[in-house]
N, C-alpha and C positions, 0 to 999 in steps of 0.2 A: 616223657616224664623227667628225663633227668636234665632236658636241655636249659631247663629256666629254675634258678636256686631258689626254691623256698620261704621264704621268713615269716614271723608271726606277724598275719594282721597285714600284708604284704599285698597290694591288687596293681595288676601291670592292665592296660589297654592295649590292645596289639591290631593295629589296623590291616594288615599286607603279611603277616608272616607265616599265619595259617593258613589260608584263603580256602586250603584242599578240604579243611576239616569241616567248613560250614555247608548248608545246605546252598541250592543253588539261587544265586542273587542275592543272598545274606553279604553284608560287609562291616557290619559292627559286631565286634563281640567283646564279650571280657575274660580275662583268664583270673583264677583264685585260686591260688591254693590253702586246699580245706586240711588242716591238721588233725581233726576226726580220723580221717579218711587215706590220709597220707598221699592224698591225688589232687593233682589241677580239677576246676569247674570250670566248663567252660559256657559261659552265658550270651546265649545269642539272641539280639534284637528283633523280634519280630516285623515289628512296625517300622521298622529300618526303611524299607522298601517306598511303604506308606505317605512316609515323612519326608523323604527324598523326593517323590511324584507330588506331594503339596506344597513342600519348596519351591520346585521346579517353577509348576503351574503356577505359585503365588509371584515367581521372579518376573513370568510372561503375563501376568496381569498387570503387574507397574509398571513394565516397560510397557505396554499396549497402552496401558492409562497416561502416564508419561506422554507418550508419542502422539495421542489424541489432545492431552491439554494445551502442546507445543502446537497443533494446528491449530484450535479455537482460540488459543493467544493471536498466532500468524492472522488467522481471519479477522478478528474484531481489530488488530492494528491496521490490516488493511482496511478494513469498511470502517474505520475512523476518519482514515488519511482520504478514502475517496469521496466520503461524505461533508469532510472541511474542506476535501477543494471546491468541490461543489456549493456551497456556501458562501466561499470566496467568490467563488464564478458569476454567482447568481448576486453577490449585493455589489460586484466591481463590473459588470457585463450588462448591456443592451439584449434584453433576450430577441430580440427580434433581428438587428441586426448583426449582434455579434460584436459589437465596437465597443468600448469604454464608456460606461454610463457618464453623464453631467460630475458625479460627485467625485468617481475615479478618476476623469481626467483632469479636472481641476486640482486635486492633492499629485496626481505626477505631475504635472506641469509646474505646480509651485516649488514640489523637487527639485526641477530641472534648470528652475529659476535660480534658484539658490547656487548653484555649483558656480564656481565661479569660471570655470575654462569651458562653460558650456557654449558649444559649437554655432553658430548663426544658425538662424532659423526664422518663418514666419508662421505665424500664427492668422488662419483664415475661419470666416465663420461662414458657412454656406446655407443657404437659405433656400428650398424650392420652393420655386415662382408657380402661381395658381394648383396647387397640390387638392386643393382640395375639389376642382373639376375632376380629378385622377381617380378621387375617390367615388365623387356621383357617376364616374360612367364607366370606371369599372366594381366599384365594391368596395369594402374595408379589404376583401383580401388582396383585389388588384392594385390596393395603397399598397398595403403591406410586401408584396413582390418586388413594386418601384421604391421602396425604402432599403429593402435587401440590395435591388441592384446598384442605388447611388452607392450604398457602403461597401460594393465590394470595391466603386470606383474611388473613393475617399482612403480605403486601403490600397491600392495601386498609387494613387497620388502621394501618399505618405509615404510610403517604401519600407522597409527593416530599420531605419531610423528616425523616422515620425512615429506622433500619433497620432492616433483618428479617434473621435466620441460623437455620439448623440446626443448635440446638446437638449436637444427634446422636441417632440412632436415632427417637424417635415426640416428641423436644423439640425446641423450638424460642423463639427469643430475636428478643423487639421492645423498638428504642427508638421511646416512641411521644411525638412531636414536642407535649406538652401534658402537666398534672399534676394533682393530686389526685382530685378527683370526676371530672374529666371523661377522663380518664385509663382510671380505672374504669368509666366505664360504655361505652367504645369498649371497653375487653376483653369485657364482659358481651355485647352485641349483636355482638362478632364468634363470641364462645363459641354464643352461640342459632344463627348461622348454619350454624357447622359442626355442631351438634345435627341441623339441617335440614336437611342434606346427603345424598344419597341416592344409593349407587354402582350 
């Protein structure tokens, strides 16, 4: 009683300096002194406890909620980004061979026109001869197989610095990254290979 002076109408908060006097797990209290009485009151929070545990719990539901929105953000950005590639794939891309559709490669190719240090190059347009016996004796799929196989050869012949497209139906278009004779004899040995070719 004498360690804290008095005054009228006087309310101190004392968080740490009684701790002995409260029941156990209490940590708010208030101290008064009542001039009635001529003594401190000391008032202790009940719902201290209470209020602390729905804090708590309320602080690990926003971070949990937080930490869930941060993924469904992550996922819909990702399943945006793989959905317009895909998009892109599918209206720049030959789904069957995988090559540059008619419309793709003609907008790169006019690109590539444009540049003005752009590198020699030829431009071939390949044609398969009676394709369509390939078809009557094997099938649309046994087409479909020998249309996979020329394009994987039309990407060998063009290399990492060509391009290759389907320009549609049993044709097909290479820029082949080199000119005159040598040009021609990379078609020639790509033409013997698909000769050689056996489904």
């Amino acid at each position: 009683r004498g360690e804290l002076k008095p005054q009228a109408s006087q309310r101190w908060r004392v968080w740490t300096n009684l701790e002995g006097l409260l029941p156990q797990g209490q940590c708010l209290y208030e101290v008064r002194y009542c001039e009635e009485f001529d003594s401190y009151l000391l008032t202790i929070n009940t719902a201290q406890n209470s209020f602390n545990e729905m804090r708590s719990r309320s602080t690990m539901l926003i971070l949990a909620l937080s930490v869930v929105m941060v993924l469904l953000v992550l996922l819909m950005v990702s399943s945006v980004r793989i959905y317009r590639t895909r998009i892109i794939r599918m209206a720049t891309t030959d789904e069957l061979t995988g090559l540059a559709n008619r419309k793709s490669f003609a907008a790169s190719y006019q690109r590539l026109a444009q540049r003005e240090n752009a590198p020699a190059s030829t431009l071939a347009l390949i044609d398969v001869d009676r394709f369509k016996q390939v078809n009557d004796t094997y099938g649309p799929a046994g087409g479909d197989c020998a249309l996979a196989a020329i394009a994987a050869e039309v990407r060998t012949l063009v290399g990492r610095d060509g391009m290759g497209g389907r320009w549609g139906g049993d044709e097909f278009i290479a820029l082949i990254p080199c000119a005159g004779s040598d040009a021609q004899m990379q078609v020639e040995q790509m033409i013997a290979r698909v000769a050689a070719l056996r489904l």
